[in-house]
N, C-alpha and C positions, 0 to 999 in steps of 0.2 A: 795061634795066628802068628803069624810070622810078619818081619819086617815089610816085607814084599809087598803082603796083601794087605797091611796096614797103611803104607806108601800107595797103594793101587787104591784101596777103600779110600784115600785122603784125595787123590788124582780124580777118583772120581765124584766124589764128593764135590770139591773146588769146580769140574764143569757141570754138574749141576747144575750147581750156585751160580756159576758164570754163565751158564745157557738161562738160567730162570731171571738171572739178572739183565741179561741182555734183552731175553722176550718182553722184561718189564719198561725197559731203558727204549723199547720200538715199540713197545706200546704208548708209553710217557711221549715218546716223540710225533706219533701219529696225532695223538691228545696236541699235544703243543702245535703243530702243523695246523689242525683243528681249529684250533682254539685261536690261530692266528692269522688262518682264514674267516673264522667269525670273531673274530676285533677286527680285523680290516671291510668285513660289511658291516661292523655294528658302528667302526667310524665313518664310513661313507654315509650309512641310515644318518648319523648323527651331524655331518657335513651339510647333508641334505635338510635335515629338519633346521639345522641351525639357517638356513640359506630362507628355508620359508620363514622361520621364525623375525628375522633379519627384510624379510618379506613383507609379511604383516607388522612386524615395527615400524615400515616406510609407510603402509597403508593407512594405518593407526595416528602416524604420524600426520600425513594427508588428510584425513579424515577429521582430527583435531583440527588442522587451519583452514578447514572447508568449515567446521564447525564454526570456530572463531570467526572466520568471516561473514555465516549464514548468521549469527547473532550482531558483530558487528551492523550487517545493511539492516537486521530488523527493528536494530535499535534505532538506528539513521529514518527507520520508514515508519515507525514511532514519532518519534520526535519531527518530522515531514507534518504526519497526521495531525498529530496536536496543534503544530503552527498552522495546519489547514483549519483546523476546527476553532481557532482561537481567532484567525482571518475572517473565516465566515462571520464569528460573534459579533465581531468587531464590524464588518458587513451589515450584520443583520440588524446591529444597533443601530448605523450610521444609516439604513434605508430605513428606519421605523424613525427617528427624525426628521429624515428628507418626508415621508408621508405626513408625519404630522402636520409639518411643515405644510406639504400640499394641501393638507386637510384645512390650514387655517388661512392660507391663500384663499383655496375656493371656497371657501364660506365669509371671508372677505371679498371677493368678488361677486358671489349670487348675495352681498346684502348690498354691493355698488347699484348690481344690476338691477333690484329692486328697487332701490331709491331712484336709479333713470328709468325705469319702468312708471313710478308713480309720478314724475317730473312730466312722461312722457302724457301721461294721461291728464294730466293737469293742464301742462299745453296743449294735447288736443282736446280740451273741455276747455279752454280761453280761447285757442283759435275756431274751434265752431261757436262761439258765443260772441268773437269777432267778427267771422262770417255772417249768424246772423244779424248783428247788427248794420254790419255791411251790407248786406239784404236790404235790412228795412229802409239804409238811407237810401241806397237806390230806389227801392221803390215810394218814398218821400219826394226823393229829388222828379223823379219822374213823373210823380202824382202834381209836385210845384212846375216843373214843365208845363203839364197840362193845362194845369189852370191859368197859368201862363198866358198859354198862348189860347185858348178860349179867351182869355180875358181879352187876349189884344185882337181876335178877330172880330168881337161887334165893333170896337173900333175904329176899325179899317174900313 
């Protein structure tokens, strides 16, 4: 073998190498092209998802002081209740004395009202026993009338 074809086997050798290197060097770059079209969807996927995520932190966020506030008014409607229910007690004790109260009123009064009940009977058991007496003097006085005046007309 001679210089030449030594020179020529090396010449072609080297574009081989440089043709297989370059097919590899446009492949590696399609790959990167690739690769750099899918990092710029996989950061937009990622933009996106951050934007919902960012999303539901506001919702969550909301949602907590809708919570805080749905427990604060339950507390308030709590504590409302109790003072209702401690008002009424206090109500229901204050009307169960007011009735007693009533209850000893009117049974202080129906024992008045019997006592002028039996007053009332007693005067009218002395005024019909006045009336009859009243009766009888009238008819005394009348009965004296008569004889009266019988007596004064042989007289005359």
């Amino acid at each position: 073998m001679t210089l030449r074809s030594v020179q020529f086997a090396l010449i072609a050798a080297l574009l081989a190498a440089s043709a297989l290197l370059w097919r590899r060097d446009l492949e590696a770059r399609r790959d990167f092209e690739a690769g750099g079209a899918q990092l710029a969807e996989l950061k937009s996927a990622l933009t996106a998802e951050k934007a919902r995520a960012d999303g539901l932190s506001e919702d969550l966020g909301e949602l907590r002081t809708q919570l805080d506030r749905t427990r604060r008014l339950r507390d308030e409607a709590q504590n409302e209740a109790l003072r209702e229910r401690q008002a009424y007690a206090e109500r229901t004790k204050e009307w169960s004395r007011t009735i007693a109260g009533w209850e000893q009123a009117v049974k202080a009064r129906d024992a008045r009202i019997s006592e002028i009940a039996a007053r009332e009977r007693q005067l009218a058991a002395r005024l019909e026993e006045t009336a009859k007496h009243a009766e009888d003097a009238v008819r005394r006085a009348e009965e004296m009338r008569r004889r009266i005046e019988e007596a004064e007309k042989p007289a005359r």
